[in-house]
C-alpha positions, 0 to 999 in steps of 0.5 A: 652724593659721591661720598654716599656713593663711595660708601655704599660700592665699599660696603657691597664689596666688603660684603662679597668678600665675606660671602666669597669667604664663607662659601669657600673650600677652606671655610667648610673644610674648617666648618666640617673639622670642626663639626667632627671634633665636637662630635667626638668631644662630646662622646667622650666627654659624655662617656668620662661622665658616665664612667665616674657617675658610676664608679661613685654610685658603686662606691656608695652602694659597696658602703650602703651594703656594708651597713645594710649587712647589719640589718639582721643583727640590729633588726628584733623580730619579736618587736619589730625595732632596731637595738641600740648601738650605743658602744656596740660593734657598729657604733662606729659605723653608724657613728660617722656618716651612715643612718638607717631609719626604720618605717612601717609597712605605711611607710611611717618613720618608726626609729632611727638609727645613727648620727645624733646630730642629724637635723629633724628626719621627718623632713626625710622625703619617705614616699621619694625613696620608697616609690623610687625603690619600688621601680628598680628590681628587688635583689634578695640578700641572704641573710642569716642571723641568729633570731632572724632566720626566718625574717628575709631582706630585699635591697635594691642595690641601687643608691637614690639621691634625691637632689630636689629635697631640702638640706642635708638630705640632698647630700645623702645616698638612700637604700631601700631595704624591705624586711619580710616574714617567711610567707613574704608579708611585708614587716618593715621598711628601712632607709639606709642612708649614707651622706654623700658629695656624689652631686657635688663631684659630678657637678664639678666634673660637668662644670670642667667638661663645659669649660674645656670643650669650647676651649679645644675647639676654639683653639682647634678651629684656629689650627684647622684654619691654618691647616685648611689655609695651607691645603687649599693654596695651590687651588686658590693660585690655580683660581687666581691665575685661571682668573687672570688669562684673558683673552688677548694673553694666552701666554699665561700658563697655569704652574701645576708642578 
């Protein structure tokens, strides 16, 4: 029974000591350092994201454009298709990781353009890239090509990857490309795809982010600690000493030097 009793009277004073110690200046001061170093850590972090999303989406755009700049020597006004760059001057762009595919006014694959060993193109999510397009504003590209001149083209200029397609499209960054007359009927569409590790990078980036702020705040929290300890000393010896006056000493005076 005095055992039980024992256990229990140590059990309700380690308790109070823990509320003592979580409702104390040096735990909130911890708490709140804490609070604002997370804050901060996570603007950053969000703000080191943002900035290198869109450096490699620029990057991928200022490639797309380079191949889309093609289009007006490649595209055949008088039969709607693309010719061949078999041993052409841009064989060697389209050879390596670039690809156009040409669809009709329905949105119907037609020819494709670029690497031959690309896996099945009808696999390509069209109707994604298209109604993803059609959402960001069209910005015409003044084009004029010999035989051409009178066929207009519109990019987006703003690369779609669609992460939820199946391999390898899921690695490859697509501009809409809409290929007009002079009295703006709609001819052709084209794809303009560029194959990609902008998921990969920024994933990795996330991942890296989502390792080192825990770290820094944990190793944070036990500087801030120390800190907090360090600041509060001459308040915790004030308590101490006010607590230890009794009535019957009045002598005790309390070092405010």
């Amino acid at each position: 029974m005095q055992a039980t009793l024992l256990a229990k009277t140590r059990s309700f004073w380690h308790i109070k000591r823990l509320q003592q110690h979580f409702y104390s200046l040096r735990f909130r001061l911890v708490l709140w350092y804490l609070l604002i170093l997370a804050i901060i850590l996570c603007l950053f972090s969000a703000t080191i994201y943002l900035l290198q999303q869109r450096t490699l989406y620029n990057e991928a755009d200022n490639n797309l454009q380079q191949a889309i700049r093609t289009l007006p020597d490649l595209y055949n006004a008088q039969s709607g298709r693309m010719v061949s760059i078999n041993g052409g001057i841009y064989a060697d762009m389209y050879a390596d990781t670039t690809i156009s595919v040409l669809l009709n006014p329905q949105g119907q694959i037609v020819q494709t353009v670029g690497r031959p060993g690309t896996p099945d193109f009808y696999r390509l999510p069209v109707h994604f890239f298209l109604t993803a397009s059609s959402v960001n504003n069209q910005t015409k590209v003044d084009f004029s090509a010999t035989g051409n001149r009178d066929i207009h083209f519109f990019s987006a200029r703003a690369p779609i990857i669609d992460q939820a397609a199946s391999p390898p499209w899921s690695g490859y960054a697509f501009e809409t490309v809409t290929v007009t007359n002079r009295q703006g009927r709609i001819l052709n569409f084209v794809l303009v795809g560029l194959h990609t590790d902008i998921t990969d990078q920024l994933s990795y980036l996330s991942n890296i982010l989502v390792i080192i702020i825990p770290l820094v705040l944990l190793a944070s929290s036990v500087g801030g600690y120390w800190l907090a300890s360090r600041a509060t000393r001459p308040i915790q010896e004030i308590t101490r000493t006010a607590q230890e006056i009794g009535a019957t000493d009045l002598r005790r005076r309390l070092n405010l030097k």
